[in-house]
N, C-alpha and C positions, 0 to 999 in steps of 0.2 A: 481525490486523486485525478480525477478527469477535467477536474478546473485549477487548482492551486496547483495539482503536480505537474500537471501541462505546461502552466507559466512559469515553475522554476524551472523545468527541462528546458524548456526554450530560452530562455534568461541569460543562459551560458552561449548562448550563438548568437542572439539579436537584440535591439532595444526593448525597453518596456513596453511600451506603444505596439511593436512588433507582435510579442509575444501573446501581449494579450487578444491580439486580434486572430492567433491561430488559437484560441481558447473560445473564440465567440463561433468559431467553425468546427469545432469540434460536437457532434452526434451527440454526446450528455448533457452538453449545455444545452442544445436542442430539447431536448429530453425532458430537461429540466424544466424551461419553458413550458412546453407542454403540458407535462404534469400539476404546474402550479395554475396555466389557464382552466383546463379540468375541474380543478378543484374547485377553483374563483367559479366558474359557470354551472358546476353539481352536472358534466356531463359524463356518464358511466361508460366505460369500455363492456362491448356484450362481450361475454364467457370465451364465446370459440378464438376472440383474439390473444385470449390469454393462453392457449395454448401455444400457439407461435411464438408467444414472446418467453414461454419455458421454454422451449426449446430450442433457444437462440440462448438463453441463458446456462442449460447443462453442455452448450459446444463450447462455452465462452472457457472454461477451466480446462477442458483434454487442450486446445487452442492456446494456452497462455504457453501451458507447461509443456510444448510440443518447442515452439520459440525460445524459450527458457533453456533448455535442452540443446539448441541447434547454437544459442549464444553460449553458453559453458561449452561445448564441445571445440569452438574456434581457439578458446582461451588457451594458452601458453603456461603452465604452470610457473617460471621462470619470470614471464612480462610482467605480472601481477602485481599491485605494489599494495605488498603485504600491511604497511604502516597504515594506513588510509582503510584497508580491510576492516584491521583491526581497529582502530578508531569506531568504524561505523559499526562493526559489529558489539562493540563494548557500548555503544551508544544506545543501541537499541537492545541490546538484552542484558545490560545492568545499571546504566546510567536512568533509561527511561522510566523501570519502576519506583528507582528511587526519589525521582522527579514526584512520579504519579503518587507514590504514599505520602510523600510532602503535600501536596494538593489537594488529597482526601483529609490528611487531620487537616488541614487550613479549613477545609469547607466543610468540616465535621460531618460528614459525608457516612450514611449507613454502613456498617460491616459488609454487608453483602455486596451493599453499591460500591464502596470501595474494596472489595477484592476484584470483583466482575472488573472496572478500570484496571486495576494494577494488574493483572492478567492480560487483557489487552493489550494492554503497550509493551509487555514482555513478550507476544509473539515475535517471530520471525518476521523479517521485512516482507512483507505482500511480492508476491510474483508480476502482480500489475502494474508495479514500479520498475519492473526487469522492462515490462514490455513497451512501459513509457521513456526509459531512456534510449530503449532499442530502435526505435520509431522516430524519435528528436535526436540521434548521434548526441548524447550529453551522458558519456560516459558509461557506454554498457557493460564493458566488461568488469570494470570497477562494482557496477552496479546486481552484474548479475552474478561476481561472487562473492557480494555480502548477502545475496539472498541465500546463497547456497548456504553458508557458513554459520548464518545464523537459523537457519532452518535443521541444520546437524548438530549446531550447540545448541537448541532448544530445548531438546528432550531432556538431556541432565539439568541445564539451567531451568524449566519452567518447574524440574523437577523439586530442586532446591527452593525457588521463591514460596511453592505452595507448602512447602517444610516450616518458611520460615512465618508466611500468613496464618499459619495454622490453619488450613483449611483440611 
């Protein structure tokens, strides 16, 4: 989300060249960096830094869903354009397991491994995709209520798939 989703949010306002280059300034890719130098050099973070970075981590969710909240609350019941809603919503909480159980029997994929996938991708769209269109202007209110909507059809939809997995 903080590399691939960055570059398609951006994708819709500037060139590729562009985009990518607010992707190489973006704090995860830093991150990320980091993490893999670490590795490569076996150099350990002592204990007390990991505190900080929980705690940067349990604000990062009240924070998302606090923006989430301020962008739904702007929204127009009326401006919405229901089609495109529902598209994304049908995409990602029925199109995408069916996708996903396709890909489990293709890679004959364990039972458990293939549920734990097709559950996954039957979640509701991430709130972090709200806050990445919200931050690039590439369509947030489009964006923030297909989170909403697939987050309210989830409980009967995840309800049915796990009916139909046999789980």
């Amino acid at each position: 989300m903080s590399t691939v989703g960055v570059y398609i949010a951006n994708r819709s306002n500037m060139t590729g060249a562009d985009a990518l280059r607010v992707v190489f300034k973006m704090p995860a890719f830093f991150a990320l960096l980091l993490g893999i130098l670490f590795q490569w050099l076996h150099i350990t973070i002592p204990p007390t830094y990991f505190d900080s970075i929980s705690m940067l981590g349990e604000a990062s969710i009240p924070v998302v869903m606090v923006v989430l909240g301020m962008q739904l609350a702007k929204i127009s019941l009326a401006s919405l354009e229901w089609k495109l809603i529902s598209i994304g919503t049908a995409v990602r909480l029925v199109i995408s397991p069916v996708i996903a159980y396709g890909l489990t029997q293709l890679l004959q994929t364990n039972e458990l491994l293939s549920t734990v996938l097709i559950v996954a991708v039957a979640m509701p769209t991430a709130a972090t995709i709200a806050m990445i269109s919200v931050e690039f202007h590439s369509s947030p209110d489009l964006v923030s209520s297909i989170t909403l909507l697939t987050t309210i059809l989830s409980v009967p939809s995840l309800w049915i798939l796990l009916l139909i997995i046999g789980t």
